[in-house]
C-alpha positions as CSV (number, residue, x, y, z in Angstrom):
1,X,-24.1,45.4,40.6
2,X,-20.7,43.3,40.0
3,X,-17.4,44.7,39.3
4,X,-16.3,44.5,35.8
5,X,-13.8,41.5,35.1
6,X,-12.4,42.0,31.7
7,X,-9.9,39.7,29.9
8,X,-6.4,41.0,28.6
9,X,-4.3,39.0,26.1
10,X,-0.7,40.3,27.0
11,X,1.9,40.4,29.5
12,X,1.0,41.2,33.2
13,X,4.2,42.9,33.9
14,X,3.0,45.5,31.0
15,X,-0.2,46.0,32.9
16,X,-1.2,49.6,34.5
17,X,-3.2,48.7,38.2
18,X,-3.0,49.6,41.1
19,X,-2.1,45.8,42.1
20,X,-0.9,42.9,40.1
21,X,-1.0,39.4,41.2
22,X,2.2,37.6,41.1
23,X,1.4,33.7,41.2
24,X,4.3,33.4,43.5
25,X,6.3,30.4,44.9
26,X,6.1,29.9,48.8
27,X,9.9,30.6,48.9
28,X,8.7,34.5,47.8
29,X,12.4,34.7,46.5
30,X,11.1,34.6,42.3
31,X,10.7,32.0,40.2
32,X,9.9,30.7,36.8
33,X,6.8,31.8,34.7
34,X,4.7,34.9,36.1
35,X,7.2,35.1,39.1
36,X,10.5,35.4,37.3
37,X,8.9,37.6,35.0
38,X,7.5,40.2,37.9
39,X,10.7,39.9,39.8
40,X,13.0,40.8,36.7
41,X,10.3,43.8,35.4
42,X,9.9,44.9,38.7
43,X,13.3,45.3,39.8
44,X,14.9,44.4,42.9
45,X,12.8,46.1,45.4
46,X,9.9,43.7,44.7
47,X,12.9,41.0,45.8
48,X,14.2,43.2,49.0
49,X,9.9,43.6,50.2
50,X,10.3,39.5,49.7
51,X,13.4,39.0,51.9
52,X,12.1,41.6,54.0
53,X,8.5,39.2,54.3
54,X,10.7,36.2,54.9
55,X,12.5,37.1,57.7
56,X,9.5,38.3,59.9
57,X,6.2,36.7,59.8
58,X,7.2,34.3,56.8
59,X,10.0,32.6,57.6
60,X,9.0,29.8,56.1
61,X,7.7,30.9,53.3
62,X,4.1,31.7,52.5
63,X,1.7,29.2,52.4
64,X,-0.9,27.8,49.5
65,X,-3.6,30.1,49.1
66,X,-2.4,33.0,51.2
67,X,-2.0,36.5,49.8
68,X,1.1,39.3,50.9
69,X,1.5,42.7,49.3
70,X,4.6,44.4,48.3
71,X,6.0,47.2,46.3
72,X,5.7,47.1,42.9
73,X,9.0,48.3,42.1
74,X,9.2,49.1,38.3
75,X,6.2,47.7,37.6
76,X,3.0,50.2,36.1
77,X,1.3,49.1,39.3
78,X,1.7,50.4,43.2
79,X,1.7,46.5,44.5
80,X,2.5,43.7,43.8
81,X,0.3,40.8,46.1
82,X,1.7,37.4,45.9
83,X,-0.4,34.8,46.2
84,X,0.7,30.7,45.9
85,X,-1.3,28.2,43.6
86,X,-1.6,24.8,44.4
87,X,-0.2,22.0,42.3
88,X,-3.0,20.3,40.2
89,X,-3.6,16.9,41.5
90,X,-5.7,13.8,39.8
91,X,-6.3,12.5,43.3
92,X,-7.2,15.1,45.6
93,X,-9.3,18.0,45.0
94,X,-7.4,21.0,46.0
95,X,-9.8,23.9,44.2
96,X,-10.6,25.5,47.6
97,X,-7.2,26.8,47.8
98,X,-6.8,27.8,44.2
99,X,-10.6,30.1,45.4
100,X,-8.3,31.1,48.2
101,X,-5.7,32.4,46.1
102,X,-8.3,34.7,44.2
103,X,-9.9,35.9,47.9
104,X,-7.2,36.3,49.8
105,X,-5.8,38.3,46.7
106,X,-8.7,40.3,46.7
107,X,-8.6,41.1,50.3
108,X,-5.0,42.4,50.6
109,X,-5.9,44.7,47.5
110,X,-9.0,45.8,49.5
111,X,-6.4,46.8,52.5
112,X,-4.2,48.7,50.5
113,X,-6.8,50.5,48.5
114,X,-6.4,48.9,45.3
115,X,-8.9,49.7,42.9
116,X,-8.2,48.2,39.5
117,X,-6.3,44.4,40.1
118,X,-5.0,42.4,37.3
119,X,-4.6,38.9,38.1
120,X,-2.5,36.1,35.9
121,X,-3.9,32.7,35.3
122,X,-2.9,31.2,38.9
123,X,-1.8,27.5,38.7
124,X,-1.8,26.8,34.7
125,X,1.7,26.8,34.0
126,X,4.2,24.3,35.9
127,X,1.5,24.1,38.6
128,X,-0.7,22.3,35.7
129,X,-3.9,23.3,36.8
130,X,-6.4,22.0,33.4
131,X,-6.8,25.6,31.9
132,X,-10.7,25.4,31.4
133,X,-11.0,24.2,35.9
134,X,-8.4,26.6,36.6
135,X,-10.5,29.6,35.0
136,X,-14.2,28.9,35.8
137,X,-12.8,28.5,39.7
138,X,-10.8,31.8,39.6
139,X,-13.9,33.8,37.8
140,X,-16.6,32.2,40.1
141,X,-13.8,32.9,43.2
142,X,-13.4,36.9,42.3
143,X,-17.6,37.2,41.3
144,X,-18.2,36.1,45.0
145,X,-15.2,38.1,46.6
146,X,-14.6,41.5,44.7
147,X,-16.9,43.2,46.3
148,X,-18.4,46.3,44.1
149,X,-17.8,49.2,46.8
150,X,-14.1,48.4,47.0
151,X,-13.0,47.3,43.2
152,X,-13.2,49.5,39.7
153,X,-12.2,46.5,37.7
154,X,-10.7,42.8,38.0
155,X,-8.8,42.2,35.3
156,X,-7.5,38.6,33.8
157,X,-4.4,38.9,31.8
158,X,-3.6,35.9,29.6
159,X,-0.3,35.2,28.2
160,X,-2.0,33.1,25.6
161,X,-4.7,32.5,22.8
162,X,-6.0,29.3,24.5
163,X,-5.9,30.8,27.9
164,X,-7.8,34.0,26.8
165,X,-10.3,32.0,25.2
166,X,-10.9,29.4,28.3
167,X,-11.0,32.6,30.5
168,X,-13.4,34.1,28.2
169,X,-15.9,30.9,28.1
170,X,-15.9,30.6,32.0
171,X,-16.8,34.5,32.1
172,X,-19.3,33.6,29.5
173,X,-21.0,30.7,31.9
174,X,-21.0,32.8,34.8
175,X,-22.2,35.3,33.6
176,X,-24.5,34.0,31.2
């Protein structure tokens, strides 16, 4: 038995979970894209949990592929986890931390009890992960991490038709 993964075309910040996935900056301070968006739906409690992160344990910001939890502030969603995508590069493979963004994800949702998480498409917006890479590693990443005992559902929301549909295709090879 696997956990569902099911694909949303939408906004994640309109999503009911118990966690959402903010594809964060290593500053944890907001951003552009997903970020800016979860920061300015979620109020500023998700930002206060942020400062509150920085200036104990991550003081220097949270490093590439590691996962921390807040409040979810106004959000339809109990936590927030913030996780940070690597930058695409031509010349060195980096995939291992974008897998590490999914698991490390997963396994902060596992410690606060999360049940239902709704992850964005980590890495494909100014991080320019290729769209079609950036979805078969983060479906094959959560099929070998969300473990069936701990999640109800994973859940991919897509901001976009093209992102839905590469998202949809690397479900479709995975599982096929």
């Amino acid at each position: 038995m696997t956990v569902p993964i099911t694909l949303v075309l939408g906004d994640i910040t309109a999503q009911h979970a118990d966690a959402v996935v903010n594809a964060a900056n290593s500053s944890l301070l907001g951003g552009g894209g997903v970020d800016g968006a979860i920061h300015r739906r979620g109020g500023p409690e998700i930002l206060a949990d942020c400062r509150r992160l920085r200036a104990s344990h991550w003081g220097k910001g949270l490093p590439t592929g590691q996962a921390v939890v807040t409040t979810a502030g106004r959000l339809h969603a109990t936590h927030v986890i913030h996780t940070v995508g690597p930058v695409w590069s031509a010349t060195e493979d980096r995939s291992a931390l974008l897998v590490s963004c999914h698991r490390e994800a997963l396994r902060v949702a596992a410690e606060v009890g999360a049940r239902t998480v709704a992850f964005p498409a980590i890495s494909t917006g100014v991080y320019r992960w290729p769209l079609d890479d950036a979805a078969r590693i983060a479906v094959g990443a959560v099929r070998e991490a969300a473990d069936p005992a701990l999640f109800d559902e994973v859940r991919f929301v897509l901001f976009d038709q093209a992102a839905y549909d590469a998202f949809a295709d690397a479900l479709a090879a995975h599982d096929g």
